[in-house]
Every structure is written in C-alpha cells, then in structure tokens.
VODODREN-579550 format. One record per residue: x, y, z of N, C-alpha, C in turn; residue in three letters; residue number from 1. Coordinates in Angstrom, 3 decimals. Layout:
# residues N
pt nu->X	nv->Y	nw->Z	cau->X	cav->Y	caw->Z	cu->X	cv->Y	cw->Z	fikol->Ala	pamar->NUM
...
***
This chain:
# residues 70
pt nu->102.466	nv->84.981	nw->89.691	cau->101.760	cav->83.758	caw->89.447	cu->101.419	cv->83.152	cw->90.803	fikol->Unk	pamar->1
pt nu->100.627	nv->82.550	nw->90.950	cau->99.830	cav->82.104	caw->92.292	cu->100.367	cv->80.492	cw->92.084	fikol->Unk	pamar->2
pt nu->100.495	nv->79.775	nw->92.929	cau->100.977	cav->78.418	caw->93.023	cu->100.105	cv->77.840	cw->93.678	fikol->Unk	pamar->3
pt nu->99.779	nv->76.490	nw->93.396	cau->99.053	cav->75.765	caw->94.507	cu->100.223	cv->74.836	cw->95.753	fikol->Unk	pamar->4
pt nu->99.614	nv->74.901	nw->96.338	cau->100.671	cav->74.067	caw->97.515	cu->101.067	cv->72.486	cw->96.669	fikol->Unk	pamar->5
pt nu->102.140	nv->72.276	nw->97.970	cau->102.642	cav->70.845	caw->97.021	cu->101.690	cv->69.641	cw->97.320	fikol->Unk	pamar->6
pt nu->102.034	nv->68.705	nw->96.342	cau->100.690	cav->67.592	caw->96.675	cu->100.669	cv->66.882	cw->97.618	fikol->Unk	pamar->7
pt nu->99.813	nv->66.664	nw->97.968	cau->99.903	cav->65.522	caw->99.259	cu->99.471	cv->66.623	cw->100.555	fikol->Unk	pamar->8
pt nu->99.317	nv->67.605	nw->100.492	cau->99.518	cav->68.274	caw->101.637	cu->98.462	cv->68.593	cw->102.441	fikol->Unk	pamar->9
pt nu->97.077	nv->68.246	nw->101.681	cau->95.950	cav->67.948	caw->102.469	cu->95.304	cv->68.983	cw->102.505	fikol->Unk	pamar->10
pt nu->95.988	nv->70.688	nw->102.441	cau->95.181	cav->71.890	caw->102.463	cu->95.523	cv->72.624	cw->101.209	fikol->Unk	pamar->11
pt nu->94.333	nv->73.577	nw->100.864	cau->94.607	cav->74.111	caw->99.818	cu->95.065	cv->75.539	cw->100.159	fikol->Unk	pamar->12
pt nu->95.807	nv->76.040	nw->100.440	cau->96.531	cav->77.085	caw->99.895	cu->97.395	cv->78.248	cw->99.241	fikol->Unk	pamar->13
pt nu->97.252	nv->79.112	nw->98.084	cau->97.495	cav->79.599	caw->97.674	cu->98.853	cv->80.455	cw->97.676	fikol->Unk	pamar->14
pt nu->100.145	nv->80.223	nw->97.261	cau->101.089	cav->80.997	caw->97.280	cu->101.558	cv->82.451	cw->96.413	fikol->Unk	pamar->15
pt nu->101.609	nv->83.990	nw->96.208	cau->101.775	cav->84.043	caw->95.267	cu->103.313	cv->84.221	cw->95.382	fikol->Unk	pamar->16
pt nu->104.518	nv->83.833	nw->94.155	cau->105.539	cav->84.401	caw->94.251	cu->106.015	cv->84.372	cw->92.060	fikol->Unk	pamar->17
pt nu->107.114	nv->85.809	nw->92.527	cau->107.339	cav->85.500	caw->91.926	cu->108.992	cv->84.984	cw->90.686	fikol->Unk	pamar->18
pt nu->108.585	nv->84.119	nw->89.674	cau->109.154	cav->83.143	caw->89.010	cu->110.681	cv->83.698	cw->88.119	fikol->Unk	pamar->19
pt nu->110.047	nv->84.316	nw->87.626	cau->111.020	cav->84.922	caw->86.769	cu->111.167	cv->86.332	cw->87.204	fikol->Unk	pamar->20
pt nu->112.148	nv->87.180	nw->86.013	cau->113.290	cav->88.255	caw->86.040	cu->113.910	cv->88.720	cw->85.033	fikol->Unk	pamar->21
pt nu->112.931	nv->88.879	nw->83.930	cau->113.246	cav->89.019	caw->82.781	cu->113.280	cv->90.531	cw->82.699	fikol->Unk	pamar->22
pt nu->114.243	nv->91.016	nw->82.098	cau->114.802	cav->92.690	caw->81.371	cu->113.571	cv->92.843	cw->80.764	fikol->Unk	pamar->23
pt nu->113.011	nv->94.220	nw->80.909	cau->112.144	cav->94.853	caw->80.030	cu->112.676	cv->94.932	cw->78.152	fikol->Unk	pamar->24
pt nu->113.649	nv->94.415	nw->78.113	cau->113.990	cav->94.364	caw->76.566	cu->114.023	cv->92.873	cw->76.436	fikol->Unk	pamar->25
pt nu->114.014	nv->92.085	nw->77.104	cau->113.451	cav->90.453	caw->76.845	cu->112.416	cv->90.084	cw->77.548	fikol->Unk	pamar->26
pt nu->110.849	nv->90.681	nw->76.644	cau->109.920	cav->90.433	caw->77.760	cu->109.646	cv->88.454	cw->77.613	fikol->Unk	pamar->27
pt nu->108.658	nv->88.469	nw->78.582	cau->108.022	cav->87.042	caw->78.470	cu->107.285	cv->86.898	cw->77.056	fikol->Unk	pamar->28
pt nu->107.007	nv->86.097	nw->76.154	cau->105.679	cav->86.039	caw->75.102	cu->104.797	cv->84.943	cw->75.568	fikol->Unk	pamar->29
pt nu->105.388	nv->83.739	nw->76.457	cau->104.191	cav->82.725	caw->76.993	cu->104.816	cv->82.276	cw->78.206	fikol->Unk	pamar->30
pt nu->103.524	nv->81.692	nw->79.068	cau->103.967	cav->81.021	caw->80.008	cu->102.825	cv->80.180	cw->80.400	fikol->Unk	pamar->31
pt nu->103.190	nv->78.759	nw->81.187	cau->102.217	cav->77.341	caw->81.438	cu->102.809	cv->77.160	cw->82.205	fikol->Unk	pamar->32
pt nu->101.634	nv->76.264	nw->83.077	cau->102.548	cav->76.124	caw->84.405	cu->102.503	cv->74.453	cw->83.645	fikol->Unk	pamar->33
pt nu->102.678	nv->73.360	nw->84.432	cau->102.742	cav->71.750	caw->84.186	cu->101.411	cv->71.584	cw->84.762	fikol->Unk	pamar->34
pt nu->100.747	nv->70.074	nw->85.029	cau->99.363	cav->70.076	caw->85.448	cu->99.716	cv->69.359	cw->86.739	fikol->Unk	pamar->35
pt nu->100.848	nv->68.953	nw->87.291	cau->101.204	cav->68.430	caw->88.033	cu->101.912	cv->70.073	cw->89.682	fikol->Unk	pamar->36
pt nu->101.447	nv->70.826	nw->89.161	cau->102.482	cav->72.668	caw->89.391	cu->103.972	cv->72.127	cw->90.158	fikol->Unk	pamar->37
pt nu->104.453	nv->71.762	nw->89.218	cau->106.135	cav->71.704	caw->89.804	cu->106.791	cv->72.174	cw->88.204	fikol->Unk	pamar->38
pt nu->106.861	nv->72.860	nw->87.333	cau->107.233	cav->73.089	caw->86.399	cu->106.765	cv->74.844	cw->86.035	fikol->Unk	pamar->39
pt nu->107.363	nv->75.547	nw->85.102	cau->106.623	cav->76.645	caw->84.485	cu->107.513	cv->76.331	cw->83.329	fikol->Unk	pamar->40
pt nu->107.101	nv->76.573	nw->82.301	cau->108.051	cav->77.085	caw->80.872	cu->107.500	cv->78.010	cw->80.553	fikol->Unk	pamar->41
pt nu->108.454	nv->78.975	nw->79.925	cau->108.113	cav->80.184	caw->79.441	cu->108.970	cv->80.330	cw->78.076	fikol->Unk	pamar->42
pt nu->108.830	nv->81.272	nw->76.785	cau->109.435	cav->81.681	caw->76.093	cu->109.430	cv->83.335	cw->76.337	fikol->Unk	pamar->43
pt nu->111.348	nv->83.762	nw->75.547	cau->111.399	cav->85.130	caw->75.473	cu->111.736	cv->85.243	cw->73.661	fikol->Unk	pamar->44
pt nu->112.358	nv->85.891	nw->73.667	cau->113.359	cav->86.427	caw->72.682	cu->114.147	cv->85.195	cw->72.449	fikol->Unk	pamar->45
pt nu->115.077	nv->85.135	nw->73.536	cau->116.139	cav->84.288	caw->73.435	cu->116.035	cv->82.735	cw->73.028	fikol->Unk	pamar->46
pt nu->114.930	nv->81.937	nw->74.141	cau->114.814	cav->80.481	caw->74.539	cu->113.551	cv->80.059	cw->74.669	fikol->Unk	pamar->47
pt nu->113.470	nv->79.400	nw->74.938	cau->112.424	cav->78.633	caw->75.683	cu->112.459	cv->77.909	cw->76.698	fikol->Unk	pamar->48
pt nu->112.355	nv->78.277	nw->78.423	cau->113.013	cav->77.963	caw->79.206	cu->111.883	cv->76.779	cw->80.055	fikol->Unk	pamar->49
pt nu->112.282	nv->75.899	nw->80.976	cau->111.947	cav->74.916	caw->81.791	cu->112.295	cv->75.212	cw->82.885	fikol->Unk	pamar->50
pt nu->111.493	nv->75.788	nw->83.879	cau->112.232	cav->75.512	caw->85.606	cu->111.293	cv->75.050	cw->86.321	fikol->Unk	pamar->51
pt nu->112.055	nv->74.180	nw->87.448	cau->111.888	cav->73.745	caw->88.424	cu->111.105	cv->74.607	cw->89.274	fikol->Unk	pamar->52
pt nu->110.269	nv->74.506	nw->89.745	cau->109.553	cav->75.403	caw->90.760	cu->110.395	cv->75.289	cw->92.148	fikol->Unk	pamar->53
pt nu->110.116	nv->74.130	nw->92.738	cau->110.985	cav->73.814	caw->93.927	cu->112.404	cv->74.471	cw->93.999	fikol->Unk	pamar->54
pt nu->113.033	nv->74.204	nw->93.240	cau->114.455	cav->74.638	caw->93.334	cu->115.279	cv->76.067	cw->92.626	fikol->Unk	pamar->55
pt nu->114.130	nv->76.424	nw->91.972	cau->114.486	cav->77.358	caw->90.551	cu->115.448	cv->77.076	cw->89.220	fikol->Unk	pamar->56
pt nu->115.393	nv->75.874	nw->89.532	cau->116.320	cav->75.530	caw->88.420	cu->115.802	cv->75.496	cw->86.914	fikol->Unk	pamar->57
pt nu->116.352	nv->76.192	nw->86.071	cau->115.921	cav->76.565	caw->84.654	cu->116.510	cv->75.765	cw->83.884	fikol->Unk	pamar->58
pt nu->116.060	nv->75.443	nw->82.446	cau->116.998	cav->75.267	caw->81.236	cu->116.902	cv->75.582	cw->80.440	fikol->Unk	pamar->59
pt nu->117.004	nv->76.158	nw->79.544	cau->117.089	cav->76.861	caw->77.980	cu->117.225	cv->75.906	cw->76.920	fikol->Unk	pamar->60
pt nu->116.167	nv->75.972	nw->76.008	cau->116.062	cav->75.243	caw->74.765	cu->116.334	cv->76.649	cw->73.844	fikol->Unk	pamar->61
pt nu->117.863	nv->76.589	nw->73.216	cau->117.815	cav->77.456	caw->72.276	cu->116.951	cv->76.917	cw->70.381	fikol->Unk	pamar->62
pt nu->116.664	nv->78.315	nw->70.066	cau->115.926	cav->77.587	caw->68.995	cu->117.092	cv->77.219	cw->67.927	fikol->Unk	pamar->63
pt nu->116.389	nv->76.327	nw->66.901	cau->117.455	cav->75.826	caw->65.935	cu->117.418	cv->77.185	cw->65.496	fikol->Unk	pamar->64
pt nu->118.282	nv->77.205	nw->64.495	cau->118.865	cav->78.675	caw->63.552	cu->117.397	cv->78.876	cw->62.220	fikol->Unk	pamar->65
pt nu->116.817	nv->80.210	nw->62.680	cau->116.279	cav->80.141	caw->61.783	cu->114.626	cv->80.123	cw->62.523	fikol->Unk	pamar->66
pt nu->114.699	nv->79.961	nw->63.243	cau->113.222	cav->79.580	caw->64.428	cu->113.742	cv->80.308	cw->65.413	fikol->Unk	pamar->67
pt nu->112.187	nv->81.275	nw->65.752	cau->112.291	cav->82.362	caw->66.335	cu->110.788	cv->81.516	cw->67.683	fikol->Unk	pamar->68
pt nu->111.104	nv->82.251	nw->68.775	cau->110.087	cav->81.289	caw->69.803	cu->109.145	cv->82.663	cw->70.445	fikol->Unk	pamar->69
pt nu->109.110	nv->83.611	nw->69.386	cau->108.921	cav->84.790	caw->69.927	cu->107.197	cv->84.720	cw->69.115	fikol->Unk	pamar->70
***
C-alpha cells in the first residue's frame, strides 16, 4: 500500500510499505485506509482489525457469535 506523507508536511511524497502479515490461510477480504491516512482497517477470517499507521498498533473487533466478517 502506498501512503501519503504526514500532514502538514508541505511535500507530497509517496511511501510504499508494507502493513500487514497475514498467513496465507487467513487471507485479507478488505482493506480502507481513513481519509485523514493515519488508520487502515482490514477484515480476515478472524476480526476486523484497526491500526495505527504511525505506531502499528492494531485492534481486533471480534465478530458477535454467529457473524462472519469474511
């Protein structure tokens, strides 16, 4: 995924890196970045996750029982 630089920074350039690290048996099914690019969520199998771009910090929304995010 390509990133835009952080705001404020006056130039536009392009980062690519990448975000996730998901097992070929839990692939990705979506991903958005935020409109602000300090966010990505993605769903697998498992969750539906939230991270931090800056820091990599993730969180997992497991689904209720019964709801699949796949």
């Amino acid at each position: 995924m390509r990133l835009p630089p952080p705001a404020g920074s006056g130039e536009i350039e392009w980062v690519e890196r990448q975000l996730t690290m998901n097992p070929v048996e839990n692939p990705l099914w979506s991903v958005t970045l935020s409109p602000d690019g300090r966010y990505v969520a993605y769903s697998d199998r498992a969750a539906l996750h939230l991270q931090l771009i800056e820091t990599g910090e993730v969180r997992a929304v497991e689904p209720p029982p019964g709801i699949c995010f796949t």
